[in-house]
C-alpha positions in Angstrom: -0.1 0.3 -19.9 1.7 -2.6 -18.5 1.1 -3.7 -14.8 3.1 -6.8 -13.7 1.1 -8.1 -10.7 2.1 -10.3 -8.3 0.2 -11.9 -5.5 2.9 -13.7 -3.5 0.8 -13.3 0.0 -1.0 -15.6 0.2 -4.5 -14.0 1.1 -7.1 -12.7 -1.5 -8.0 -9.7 -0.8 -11.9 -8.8 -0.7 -11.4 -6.5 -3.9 -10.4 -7.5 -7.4 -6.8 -6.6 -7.1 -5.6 -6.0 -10.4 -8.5 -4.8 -12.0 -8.5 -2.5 -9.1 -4.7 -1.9 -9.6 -4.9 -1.1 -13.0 -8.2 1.1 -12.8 -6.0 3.2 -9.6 -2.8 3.2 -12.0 -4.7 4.4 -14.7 -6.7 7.1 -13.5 -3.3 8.5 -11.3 -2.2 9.0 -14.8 -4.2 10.4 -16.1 -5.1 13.0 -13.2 -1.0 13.8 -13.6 -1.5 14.2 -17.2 1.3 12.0 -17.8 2.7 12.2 -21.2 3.1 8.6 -21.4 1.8 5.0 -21.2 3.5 3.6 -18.5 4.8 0.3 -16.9 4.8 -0.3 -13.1 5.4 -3.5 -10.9 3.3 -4.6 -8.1 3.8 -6.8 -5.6 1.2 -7.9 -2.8 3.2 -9.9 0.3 3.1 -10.9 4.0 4.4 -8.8 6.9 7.4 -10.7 7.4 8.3 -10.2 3.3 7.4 -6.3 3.5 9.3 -6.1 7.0 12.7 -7.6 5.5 12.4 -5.0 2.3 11.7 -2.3 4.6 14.9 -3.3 6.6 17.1 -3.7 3.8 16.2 -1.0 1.9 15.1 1.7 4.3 16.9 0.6 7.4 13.8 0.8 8.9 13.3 -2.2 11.5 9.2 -2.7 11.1 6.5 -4.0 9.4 5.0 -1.2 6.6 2.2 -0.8 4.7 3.3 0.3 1.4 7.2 0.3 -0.5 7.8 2.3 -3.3 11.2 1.8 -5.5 11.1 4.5 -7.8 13.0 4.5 -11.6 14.0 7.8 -11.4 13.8 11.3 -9.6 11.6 14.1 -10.8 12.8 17.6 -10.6 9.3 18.4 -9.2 6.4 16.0 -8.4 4.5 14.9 -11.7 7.4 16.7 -14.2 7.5 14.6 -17.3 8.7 17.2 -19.2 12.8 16.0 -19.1 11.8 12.7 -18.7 13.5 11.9 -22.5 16.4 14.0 -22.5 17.8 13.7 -18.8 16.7 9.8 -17.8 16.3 8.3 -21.2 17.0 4.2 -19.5 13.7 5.1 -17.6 11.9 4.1 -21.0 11.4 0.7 -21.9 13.3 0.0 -25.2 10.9 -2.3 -26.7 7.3 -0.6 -25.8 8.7 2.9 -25.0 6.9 3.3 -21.8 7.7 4.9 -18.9 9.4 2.6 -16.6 7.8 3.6 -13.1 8.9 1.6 -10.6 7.7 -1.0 -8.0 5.1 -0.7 -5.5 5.0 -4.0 -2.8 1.5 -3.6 -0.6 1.0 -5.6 2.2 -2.2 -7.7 2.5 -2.4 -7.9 6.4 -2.3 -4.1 6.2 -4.7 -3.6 3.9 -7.0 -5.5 6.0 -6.2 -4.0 9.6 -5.8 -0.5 8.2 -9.0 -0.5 6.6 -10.5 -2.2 9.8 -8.6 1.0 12.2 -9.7 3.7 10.0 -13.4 2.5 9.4 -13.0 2.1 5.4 -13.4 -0.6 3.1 -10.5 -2.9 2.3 -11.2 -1.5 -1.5 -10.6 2.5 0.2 -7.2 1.3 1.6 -6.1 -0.8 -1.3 -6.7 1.8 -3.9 -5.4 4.6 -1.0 -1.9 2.9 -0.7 -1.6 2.1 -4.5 -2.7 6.1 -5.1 -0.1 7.0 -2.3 2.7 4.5 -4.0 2.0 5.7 -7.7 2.8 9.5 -6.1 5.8 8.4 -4.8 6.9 6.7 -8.4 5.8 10.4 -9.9 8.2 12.8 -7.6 5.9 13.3 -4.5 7.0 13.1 -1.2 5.4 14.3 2.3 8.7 15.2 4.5 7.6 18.6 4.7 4.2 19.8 5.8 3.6 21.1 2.4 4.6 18.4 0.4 2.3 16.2 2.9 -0.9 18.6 2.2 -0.1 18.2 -1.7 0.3 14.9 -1.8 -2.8 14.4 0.1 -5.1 16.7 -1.3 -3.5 15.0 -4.8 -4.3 11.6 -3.2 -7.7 12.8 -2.0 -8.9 13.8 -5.8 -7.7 10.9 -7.1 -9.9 8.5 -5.2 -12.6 11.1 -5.6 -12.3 10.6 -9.4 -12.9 6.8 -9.1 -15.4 7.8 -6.8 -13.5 5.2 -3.4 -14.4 7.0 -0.6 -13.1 6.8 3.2 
């Protein structure tokens, strides 16, 4: 597995960040069974650096928690199994993993939202790389079903690593 880990906020978070980011990463994986090892960019920034990515790419005029920039789209949430044969460029050529995507987390959120919701900083960290990695996998919560999935699939996860609210 291959994280490339960027911390371009300038805060330290009170957690280890990427050990935590590659414990999360790799125990998403392997509760999704995924087929592969995989390769997935994360980025930690400020508000204003998260607001002008939400902007630009979502047209979304605000300050946001989490981004996800997936590599490809599933056919159903966590379906690996055309993966080779339909999106072959979502493998890297030299290590043959699976090419996720990018997740950009901002610090300042991770702080206050942990503060709001009465959690650890380590809970909300881990929640919103869970909650990215999902999104890089095929999940989405537009509808109320995919929301309960995607939670109760997010709520199992942290379970397993044993981060609780």
């Amino acid at each position: 597995m291959t994280i490339l880990f960027e911390n371009e906020s300038g805060l330290e978070l009170p957690v280890e960040m990427e050990k935590t980011a590659r414990l999360v990463t790799e125990e998403t994986m392997r509760y999704l069974e995924c087929p592969y090892e995989v390769s997935v960019s994360i980025l930690i920034t400020d508000e204003e650096e998260i607001h002008r990515l939400n902007r630009e790419f979502r047209q979304t005029d605000r300050v946001t928690d989490v981004l996800s920039f997936p590599m490809t789209d599933y056919a159903s949430p966590a379906d690996f199994a055309q993966l080779e044969e339909d999106s072959p460029d979502t493998f890297d050529p030299e290590t043959g993993e699976l090419l996720l995507g990018d997740v950009v987390i901002c610090a300042q959120k991770v702080l206050s939202q942990a503060e709001e919701y009465g959690h650890s900083p380590l809970r909300e960290y881990a929640f919103l790389i869970v909650h990215s990695l999902l999104h890089l996998t095929g999940f989405d919560h537009m509808t109320e079903e995919e929301a309960s999935v995607m939670e109760q699939t997010q709520r199992e996860i942290l379970d397993a690593l044993d981060i609780k609210r």
